[in-house]
N, C-alpha and C positions, 0 to 999 in steps of 0.2 A: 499452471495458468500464468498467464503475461502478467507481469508485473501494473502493466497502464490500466486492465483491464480488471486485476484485483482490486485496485485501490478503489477504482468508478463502484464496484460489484459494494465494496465494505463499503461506502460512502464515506471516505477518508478524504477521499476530492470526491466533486460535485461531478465534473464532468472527466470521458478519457482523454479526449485531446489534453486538456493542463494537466491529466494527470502526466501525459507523455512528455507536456513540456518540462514540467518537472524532474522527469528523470534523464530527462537531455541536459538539464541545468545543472546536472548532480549534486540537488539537492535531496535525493533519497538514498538512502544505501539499505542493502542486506546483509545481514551479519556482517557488518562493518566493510563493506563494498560498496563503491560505486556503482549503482544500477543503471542499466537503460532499459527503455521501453520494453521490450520483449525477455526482460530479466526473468526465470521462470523462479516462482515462489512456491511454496512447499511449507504443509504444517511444521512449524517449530522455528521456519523463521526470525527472524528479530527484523524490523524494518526503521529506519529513523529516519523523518521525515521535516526537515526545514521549513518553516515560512515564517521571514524576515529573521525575527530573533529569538521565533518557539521553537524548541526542538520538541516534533511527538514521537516517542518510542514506546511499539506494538511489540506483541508474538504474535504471529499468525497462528489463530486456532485451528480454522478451518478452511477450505478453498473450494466454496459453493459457488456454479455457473450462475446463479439467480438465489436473489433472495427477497425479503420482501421489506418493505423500510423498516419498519419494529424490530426485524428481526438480523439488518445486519450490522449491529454493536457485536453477536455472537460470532461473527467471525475472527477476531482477532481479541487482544487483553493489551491494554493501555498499562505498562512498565512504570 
């Protein structure tokens, strides 16, 4: 799955445009990589993700097309 596209699906970002801007900005990485937008993610992942002065680092659990709000915290595990 696209990386802009995971983040929207987990609700890590709200929306995919900022998420893409995000990875334009590089401010996200994977396993310690600079991501762009169509970075492809993959369970076991590690992602770190910038905003201003929070660093959040995930594992990617899972990489569901949809999910449902309750239910996509189970996508990933907050390091």
């Amino acid at each position: 799955m696209r990386l802009d596209k995971y983040l929207k699906v987990s609700r890590l970002i709200k929306r995919r445009t900022v998420a893409a801007e995000a990875a334009s900005g590089g401010r996200v990485t994977i396993n310690g990589r600079e991501a762009k937008p169509a970075s492809a993610v993959k369970t076991g992942d590690i992602l770190e993700l910038r905003f201003g002065a929070r660093l959040v680092r995930v594992e990617v659990a899972s990489v569901d097309e949809r999910t449902r709000p309750g239910d996509s915290s189970t996508m990933y595990r907050e390091l």
